[in-house]
C-alpha positions in Angstrom: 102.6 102.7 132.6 99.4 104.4 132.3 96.2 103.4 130.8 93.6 104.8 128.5 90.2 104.8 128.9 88.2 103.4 126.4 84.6 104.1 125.8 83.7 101.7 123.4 85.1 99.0 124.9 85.1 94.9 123.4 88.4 93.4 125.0 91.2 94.8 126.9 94.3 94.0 123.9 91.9 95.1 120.9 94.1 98.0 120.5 97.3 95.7 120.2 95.4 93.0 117.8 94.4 96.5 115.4 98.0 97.7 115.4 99.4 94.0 114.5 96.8 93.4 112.0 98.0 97.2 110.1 101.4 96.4 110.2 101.3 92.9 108.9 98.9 94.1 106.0 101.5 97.0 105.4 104.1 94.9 105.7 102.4 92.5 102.4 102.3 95.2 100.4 105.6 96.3 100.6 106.9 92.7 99.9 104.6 92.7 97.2 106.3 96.1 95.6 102.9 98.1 96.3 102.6 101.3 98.8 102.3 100.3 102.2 99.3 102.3 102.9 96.6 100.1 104.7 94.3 101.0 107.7 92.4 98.7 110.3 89.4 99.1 112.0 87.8 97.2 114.1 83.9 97.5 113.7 81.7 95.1 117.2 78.0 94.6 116.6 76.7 93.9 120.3 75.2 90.2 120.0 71.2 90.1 121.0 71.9 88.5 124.2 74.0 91.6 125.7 72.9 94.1 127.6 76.1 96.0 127.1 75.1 99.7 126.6 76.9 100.3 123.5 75.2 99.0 120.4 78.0 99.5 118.0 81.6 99.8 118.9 84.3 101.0 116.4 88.0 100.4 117.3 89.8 103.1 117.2 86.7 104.9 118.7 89.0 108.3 118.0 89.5 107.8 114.5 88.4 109.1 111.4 85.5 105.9 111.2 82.7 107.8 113.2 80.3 105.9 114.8 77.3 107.3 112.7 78.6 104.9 109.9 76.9 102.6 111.4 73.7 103.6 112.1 70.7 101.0 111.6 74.0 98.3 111.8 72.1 96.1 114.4 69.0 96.2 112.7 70.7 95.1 109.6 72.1 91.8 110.9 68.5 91.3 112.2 67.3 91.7 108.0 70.2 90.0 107.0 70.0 87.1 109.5 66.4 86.2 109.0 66.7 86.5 104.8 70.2 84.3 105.3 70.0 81.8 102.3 71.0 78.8 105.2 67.7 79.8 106.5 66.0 76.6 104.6 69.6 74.4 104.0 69.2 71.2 106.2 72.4 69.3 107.0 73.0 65.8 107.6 74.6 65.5 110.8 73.8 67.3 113.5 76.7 69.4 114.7 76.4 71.2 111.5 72.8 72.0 112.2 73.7 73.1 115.5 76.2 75.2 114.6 74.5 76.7 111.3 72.8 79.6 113.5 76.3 81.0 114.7 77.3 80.4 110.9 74.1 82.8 109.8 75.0 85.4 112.8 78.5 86.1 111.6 78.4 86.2 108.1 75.0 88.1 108.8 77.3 90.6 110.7 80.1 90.8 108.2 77.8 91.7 105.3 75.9 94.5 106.8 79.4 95.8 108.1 80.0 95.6 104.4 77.4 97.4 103.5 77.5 100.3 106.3 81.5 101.0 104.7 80.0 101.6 101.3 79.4 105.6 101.6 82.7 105.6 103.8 84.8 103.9 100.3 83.1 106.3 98.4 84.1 109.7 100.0 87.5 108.8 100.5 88.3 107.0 97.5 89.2 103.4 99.3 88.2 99.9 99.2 87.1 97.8 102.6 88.0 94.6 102.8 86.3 92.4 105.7 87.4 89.7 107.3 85.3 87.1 108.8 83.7 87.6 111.8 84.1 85.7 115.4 82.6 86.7 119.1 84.8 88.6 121.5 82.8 88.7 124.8 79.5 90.6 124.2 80.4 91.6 120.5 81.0 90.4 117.4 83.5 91.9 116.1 84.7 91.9 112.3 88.2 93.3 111.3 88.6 95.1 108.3 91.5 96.1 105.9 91.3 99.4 104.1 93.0 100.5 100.6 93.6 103.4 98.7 91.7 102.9 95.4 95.1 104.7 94.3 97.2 101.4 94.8 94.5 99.6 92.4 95.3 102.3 89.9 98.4 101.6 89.7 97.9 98.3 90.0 94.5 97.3 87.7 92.6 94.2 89.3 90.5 91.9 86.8 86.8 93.5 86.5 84.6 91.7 88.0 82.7 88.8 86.5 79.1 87.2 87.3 79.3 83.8 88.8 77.0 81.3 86.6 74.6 79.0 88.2 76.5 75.8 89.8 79.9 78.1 89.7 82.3 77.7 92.5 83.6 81.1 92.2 86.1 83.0 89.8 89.0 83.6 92.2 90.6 87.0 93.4 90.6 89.8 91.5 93.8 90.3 91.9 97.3 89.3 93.9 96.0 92.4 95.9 92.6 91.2 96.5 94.3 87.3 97.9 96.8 89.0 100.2 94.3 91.1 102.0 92.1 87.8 102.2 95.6 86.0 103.5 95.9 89.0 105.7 92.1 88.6 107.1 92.4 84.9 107.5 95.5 85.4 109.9 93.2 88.1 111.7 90.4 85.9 112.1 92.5 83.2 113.3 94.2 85.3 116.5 90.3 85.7 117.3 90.5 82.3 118.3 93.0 82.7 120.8 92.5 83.8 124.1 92.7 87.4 124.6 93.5 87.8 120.8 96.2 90.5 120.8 98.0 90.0 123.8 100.5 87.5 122.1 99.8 88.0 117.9 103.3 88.9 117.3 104.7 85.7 117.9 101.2 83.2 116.6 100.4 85.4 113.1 103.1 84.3 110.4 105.2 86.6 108.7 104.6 89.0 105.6 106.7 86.7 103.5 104.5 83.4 104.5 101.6 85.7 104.2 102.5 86.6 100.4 103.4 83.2 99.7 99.7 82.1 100.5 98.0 84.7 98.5 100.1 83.9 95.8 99.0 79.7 95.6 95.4 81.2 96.5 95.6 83.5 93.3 96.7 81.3 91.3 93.4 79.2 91.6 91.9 81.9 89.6 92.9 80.7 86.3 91.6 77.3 87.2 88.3 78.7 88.2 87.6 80.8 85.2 89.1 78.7 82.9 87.4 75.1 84.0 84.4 76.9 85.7 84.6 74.4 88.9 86.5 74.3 91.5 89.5 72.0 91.3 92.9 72.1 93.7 96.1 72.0 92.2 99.0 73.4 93.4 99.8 75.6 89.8 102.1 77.9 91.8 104.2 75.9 93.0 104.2 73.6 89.6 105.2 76.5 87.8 108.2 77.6 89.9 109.4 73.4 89.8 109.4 73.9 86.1 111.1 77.1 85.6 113.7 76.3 87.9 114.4 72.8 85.5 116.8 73.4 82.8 116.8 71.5 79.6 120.0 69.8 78.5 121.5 73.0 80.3 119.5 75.4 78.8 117.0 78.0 81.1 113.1 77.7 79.8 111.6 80.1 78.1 108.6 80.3 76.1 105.0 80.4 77.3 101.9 78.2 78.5 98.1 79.2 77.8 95.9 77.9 80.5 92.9 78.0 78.4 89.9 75.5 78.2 91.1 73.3 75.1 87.9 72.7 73.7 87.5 76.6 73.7 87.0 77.6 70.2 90.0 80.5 70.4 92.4 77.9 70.5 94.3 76.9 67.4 96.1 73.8 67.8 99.6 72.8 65.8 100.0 69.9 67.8 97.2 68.0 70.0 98.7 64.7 72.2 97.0 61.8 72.0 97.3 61.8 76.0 97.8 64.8 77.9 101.1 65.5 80.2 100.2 66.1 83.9 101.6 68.6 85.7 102.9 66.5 88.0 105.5 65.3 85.8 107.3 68.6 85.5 110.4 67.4 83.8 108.2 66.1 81.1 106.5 69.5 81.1 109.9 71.8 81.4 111.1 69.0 78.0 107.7 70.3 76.4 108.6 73.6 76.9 111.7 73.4 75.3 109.2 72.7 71.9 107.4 76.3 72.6 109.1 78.2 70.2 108.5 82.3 69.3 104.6 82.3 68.2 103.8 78.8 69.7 102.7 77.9 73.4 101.9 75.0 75.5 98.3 74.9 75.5 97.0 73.7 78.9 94.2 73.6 81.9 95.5 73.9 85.5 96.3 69.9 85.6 97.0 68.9 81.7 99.1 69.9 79.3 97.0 68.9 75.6 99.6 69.8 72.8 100.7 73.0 71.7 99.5 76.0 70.0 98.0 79.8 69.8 95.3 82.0 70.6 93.1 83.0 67.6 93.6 86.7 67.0 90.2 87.3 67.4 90.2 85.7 70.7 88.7 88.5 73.4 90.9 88.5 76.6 88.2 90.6 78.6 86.5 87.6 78.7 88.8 86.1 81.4 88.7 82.8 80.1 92.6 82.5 78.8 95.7 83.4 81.1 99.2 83.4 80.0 102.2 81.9 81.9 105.4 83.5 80.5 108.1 81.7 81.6 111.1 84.8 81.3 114.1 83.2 82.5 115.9 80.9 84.8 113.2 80.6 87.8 111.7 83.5 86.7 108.0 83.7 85.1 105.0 85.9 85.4 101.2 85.4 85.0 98.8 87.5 82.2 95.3 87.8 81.1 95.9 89.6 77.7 98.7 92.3 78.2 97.9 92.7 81.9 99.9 91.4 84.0 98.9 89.7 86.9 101.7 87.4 89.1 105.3 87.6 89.2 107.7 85.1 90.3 111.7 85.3 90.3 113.2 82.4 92.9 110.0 81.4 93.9 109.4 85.3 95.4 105.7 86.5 94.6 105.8 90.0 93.5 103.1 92.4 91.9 104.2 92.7 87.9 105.8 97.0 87.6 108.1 98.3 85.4 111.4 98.6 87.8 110.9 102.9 88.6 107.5 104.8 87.7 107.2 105.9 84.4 105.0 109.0 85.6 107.7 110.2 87.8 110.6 109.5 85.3 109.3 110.9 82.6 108.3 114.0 84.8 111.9 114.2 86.7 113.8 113.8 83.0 111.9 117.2 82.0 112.3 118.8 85.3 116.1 117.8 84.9 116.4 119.1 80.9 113.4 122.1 80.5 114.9 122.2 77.2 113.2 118.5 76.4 110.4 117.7 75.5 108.0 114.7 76.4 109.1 112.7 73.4 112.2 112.9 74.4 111.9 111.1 78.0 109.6 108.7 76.6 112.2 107.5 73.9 114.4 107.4 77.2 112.2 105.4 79.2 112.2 103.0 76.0 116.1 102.9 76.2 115.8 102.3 80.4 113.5 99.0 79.4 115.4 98.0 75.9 118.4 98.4 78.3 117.4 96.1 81.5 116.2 92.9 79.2 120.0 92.9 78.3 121.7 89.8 79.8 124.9 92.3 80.6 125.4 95.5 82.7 125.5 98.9 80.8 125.5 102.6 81.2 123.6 105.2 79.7 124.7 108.7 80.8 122.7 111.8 79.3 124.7 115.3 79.4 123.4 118.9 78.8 127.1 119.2 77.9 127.2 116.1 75.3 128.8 117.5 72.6 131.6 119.0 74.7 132.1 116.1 76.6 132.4 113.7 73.8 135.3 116.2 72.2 137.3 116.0 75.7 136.9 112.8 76.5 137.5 111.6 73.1 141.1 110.0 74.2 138.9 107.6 76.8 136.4 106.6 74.5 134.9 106.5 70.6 133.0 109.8 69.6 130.9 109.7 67.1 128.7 111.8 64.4 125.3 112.6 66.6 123.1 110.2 66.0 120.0 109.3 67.6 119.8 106.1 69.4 117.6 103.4 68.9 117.1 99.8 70.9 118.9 97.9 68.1 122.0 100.7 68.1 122.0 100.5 71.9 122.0 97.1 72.1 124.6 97.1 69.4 127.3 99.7 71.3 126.5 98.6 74.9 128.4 95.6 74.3 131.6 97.0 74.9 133.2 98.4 77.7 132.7 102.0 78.8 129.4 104.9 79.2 126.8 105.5 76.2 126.8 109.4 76.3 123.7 111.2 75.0 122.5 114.6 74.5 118.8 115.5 76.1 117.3 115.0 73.0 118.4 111.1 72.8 121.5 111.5 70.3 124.4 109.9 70.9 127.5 111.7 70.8 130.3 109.3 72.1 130.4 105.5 72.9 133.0 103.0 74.8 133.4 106.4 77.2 135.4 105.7 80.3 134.0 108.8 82.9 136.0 110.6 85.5 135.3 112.5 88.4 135.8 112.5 92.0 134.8 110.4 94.7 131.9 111.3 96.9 130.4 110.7 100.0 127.3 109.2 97.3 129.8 106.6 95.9 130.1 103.4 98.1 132.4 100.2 98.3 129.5 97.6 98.3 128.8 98.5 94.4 131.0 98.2 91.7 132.7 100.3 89.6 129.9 100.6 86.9 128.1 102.3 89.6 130.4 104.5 91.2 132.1 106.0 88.1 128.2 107.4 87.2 127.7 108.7 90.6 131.3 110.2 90.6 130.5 111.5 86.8 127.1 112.9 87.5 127.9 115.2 90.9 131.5 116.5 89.0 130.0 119.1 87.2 127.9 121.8 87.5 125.6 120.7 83.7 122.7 118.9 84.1 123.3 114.9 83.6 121.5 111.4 84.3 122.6 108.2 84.6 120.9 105.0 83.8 123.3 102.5 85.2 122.5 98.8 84.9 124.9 96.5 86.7 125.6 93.0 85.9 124.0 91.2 88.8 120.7 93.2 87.3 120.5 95.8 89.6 119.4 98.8 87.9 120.2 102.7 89.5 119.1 105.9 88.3 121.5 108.7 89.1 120.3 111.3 90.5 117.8 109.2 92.0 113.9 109.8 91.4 111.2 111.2 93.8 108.1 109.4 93.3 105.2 111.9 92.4 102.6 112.5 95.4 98.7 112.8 95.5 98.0 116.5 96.8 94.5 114.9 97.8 96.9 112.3 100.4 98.6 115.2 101.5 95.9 117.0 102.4 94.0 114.3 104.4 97.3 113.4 106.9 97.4 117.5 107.3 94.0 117.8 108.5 94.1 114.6 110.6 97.3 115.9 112.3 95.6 119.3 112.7 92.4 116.9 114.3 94.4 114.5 116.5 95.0 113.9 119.6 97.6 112.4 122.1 95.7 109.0 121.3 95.9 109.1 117.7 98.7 111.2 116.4 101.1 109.0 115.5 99.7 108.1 112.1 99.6 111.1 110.5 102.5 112.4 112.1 104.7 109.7 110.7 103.5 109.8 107.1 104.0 113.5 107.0 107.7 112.8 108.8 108.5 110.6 105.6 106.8 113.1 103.2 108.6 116.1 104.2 109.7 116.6 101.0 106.3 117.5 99.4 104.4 119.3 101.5 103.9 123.5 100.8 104.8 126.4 102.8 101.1 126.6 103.4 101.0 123.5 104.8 104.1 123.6 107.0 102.6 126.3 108.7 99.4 124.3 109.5 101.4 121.1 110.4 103.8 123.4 113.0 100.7 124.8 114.7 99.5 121.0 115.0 102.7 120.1 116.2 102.8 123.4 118.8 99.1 122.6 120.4 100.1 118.4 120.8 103.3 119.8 122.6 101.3 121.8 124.8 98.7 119.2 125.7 99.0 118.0 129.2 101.3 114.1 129.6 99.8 112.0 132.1 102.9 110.1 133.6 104.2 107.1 131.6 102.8 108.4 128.5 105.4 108.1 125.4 105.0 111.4 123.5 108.0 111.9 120.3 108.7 115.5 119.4 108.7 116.0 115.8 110.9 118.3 113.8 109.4 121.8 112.6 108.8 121.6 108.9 110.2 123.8 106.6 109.8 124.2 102.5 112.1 121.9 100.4 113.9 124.4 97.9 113.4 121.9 95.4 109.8 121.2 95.7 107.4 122.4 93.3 104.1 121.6 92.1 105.4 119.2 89.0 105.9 116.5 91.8 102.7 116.4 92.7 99.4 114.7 90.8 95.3 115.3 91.3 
């Protein structure tokens, strides 16, 4: 196998520990339900003993991090180091005070690599997240974890807060913000290893112990802005013992305020005369079972005090109240206000989303039915909701050819006068057997509807029957139809299926960094486009093929693994309503 030369050169496997560090942070997000788009660089400040020749060294040294980022980086470690506020903090034994100057070096070198991304997060629209810094030979060398400031769109983060005087903190930001830390702290780690890289696929944990950690780490952020200090407890895993509990075999449900509870929004009903710890969690789960609609368990991160409400004038920007929701059997979900935050289903962090993207539903129903308007997919995507928090399966089919259908199908189901239909009708009619039928508009022409069709290669044995008789319904005819399909082990299936809508802006950068790359540093871009076909213009197939023609052409030293990629060619479906920015 051959090797590759590398200029800026800190270790021989720093290559390897930059790939395994992407993947795991991809591989959090996806667990978490957010896009799996992350980068790593690696950014080495030479240490001032070296002599090494290279000042700065970025890993990759080929990619779009140029080395000019970091201009002035070394003199701004020097700033940084001799303003460090441990500059005039004595200690009182004396490894501490022996090791405080390392201490000052690498957090010294983590901030100013901070600082030198700033302009790089602001042209493309990302957030940097570093990790802490450890020496590797003559370099210190920081890893850090890049985000799309897309994902945090999509996913809002609390703003930020100022940290009072004597404050240990105020948490993450968001479930985002702790994974990426839990992410960092399992980079920083494999820099203590010998030859950190050569062996991080088998010492790093998993995405699903990585997410599990972020998730008890967030959930200190109630604690800290609610009690101002820092105090460890173990809410997250609390909070799944008690949901799981049932109560006299019922499931809990109801809700918990982790508020201060001498804070002046909260309006008690019932104060204890001692408080319930949370680590009696039967006792909890039995007060629970007193939270009724309006009322809440009013609590810190350790004590339960009574129960009761937040005033109406109470102001949840100012972070100081978070609500636990507990929604079912082992299933709950953490809010400030109405945004929420955390949630858990069977002890499995996830980030809170609606279960498909409103942005691309609504624009796929009016792609599907020109003839409706935006109204009319919104009172759909009302429906889609009103239908999932049903405890039993449904169908919801809507048919250019409604009022057709409903008249022949009349002898295998109930037709009705059009009507349109509203959460409290649907919830009314899907609790019998058989297919809702709509009209684009939302009015119902035909309940109880048993659907036929013929089987195709889309229907499948391992779902039921629910499932296969809208897929079979849907692809029968040549009319426009949809299929909301909710089964009743709560899987929930949209028929045809949705394409996500796509940032031209994203497009456009893996484009030019195919069109840029080199045998080195192809893959990336290459990939994403691979996955993307779908999207991309005839404009920029034309562009990516001439990429793909001049890599092809590029002499292969021997050993070298090089993959062909397809030509592209123009989806005949694509068009510029799937894409956004």
């Amino acid at each position: 196998m051959v090797g590759r030369v590398i200029n800026l050169f800190m270790w021989g496997y720093q290559e390897s520990y930059r790939i395994t560090i992407r993947l795991l942070a991809r591989d959090v997000l996806k667990e978490l339900g957010a896009p799996e788009e992350a980068e790593v660089l690696l950014v080495g400040a030479r240490s001032p003993n070296s002599r090494n020749p290279n000042p700065v060294c970025v890993e990759p040294e080929d990619g779009k991090w140029r080395l000019s980022l970091f201009d002035g980086l070394l003199d701004s470690v020097e700033s940084t180091y001799r303003n460090h506020d441990l500059q005039n903090m004595f200690y009182g034994d004396e490894p501490s005070m022996r090791d405080k100057p390392e201490w000052m070096r690498r957090d010294s070198v983590r901030t100013s690599v901070g600082k030198a991304l700033k302009a790089f997060d602001v042209e493309n629209d990302a957030t940097s997240f570093c990790g802490e810094t450890r020496r590797i030979g003559d370099y210190y060398v920081t890893p850090v974890v890049q985000i799309p400031n897309a994902t945090f769109l999509q996913f809002p983060p609390l703003h930020s807060k100022p940290i009072k005087n004597g404050q240990f903190g105020e948490g993450y930001r968001s479930l985002i913000h702790a994974a990426m830390a839990a992410v960092l702290h399992e980079a920083t780690e494999e820099l203590h290893n010998p030859d950190p890289g050569r062996f991080a696929h088998c010492s790093m944990r998993s995405a699903e112990e990585v997410v599990r950690i972020a998730a008890k780490d967030f959930m200190h952020t109630p604690a800290l802005s609610v009690e101002h200090q820092y105090i460890h407890t173990d809410l997250f895993d609390a909070l799944n013992l008690v949901s799981s509990l049932m109560y006299e075999g019922a499931k809990g449900v109801g809700h918990l305020i982790l508020v201060a509870p001498e804070n002046d929004a909260v309006d008690f009903m019932v104060k204890f005369a001692e408080p319930v710890t949370f680590r009696e969690p039967r006792w909890v789960r039995k007060v629970l079972q007193m939270a009724t609609t309006g009322v809440g368990i009013i609590a810190d991160s350790r004590r339960i005090y009574g129960l009761g409400q937040l005033k109406d004038s109470h102001d949840a920007g100012a972070q100081d109240a978070f609500t636990v929701a507990f929604l079912d059997h082992y299933h709950w979900e953490l809010r400030c206000g109405n945004q929420g935050l955390l949630r858990c289903h069977y002890a499995v962090p996830k980030l809170p989303q609606e279960p498909f993207d409103k942005a691309a539903f609504l624009a796929n129903y009016v792609r599907l039915f020109p003839q409706s308007s935006q109204e009319n997919g919104l009172h759909l995507w009302n429906l889609l909701l009103a239908q999932i928090r049903q405890e039993h399966g449904s169908m919801i089919v809507v048919a250019g050819d409604a009022a057709s259908e409903a008249r022949r199908l009349s002898k295998q189901g109930t037709s009705i006068v059009p009507t349109l239909l509203s959460e409290s009708l649907l919830r009314s009619v899907s609790g019998i057997d058989g297919t809702i039928l709509l009209d684009p508009s939302g009015f119902c022409h035909a309940i109880g509807i048993i659907l036929d069709g013929e089987a195709t290669d889309q229907c499948t044995p391992s779902r039921g029957s629910r499932y296969n008789s809208g897929v079979r319904y849907v692809q029968a005819s040549n009319h426009r139809r949809f299929a909301i399909v909710v089964s009743d082990d709560r899987t929930v299936d949209i028929i045809p299926g949705l394409r996500r809508l796509l940032s031209r802006t994203r497009i456009e950068q893996h484009v030019a960094g195919l069109e840029a790359a080199t045998l080195n540093n192809y893959n990336d871009s290459r990939n994403w486009l691979d996955e993307h076909r779908f999207y991309v213009n005839a404009e920029q197939c034309a562009r990516i093929n001439r990429a793909i023609d001049r890599l092809d052409a590029l002499p292969k030293e021997v050993g070298l693994i090089y993959l062909g990629t397809e030509r592209f060619e123009v989806h005949p479906e694509m068009n510029e309503s799937y894409l956004t920015d």
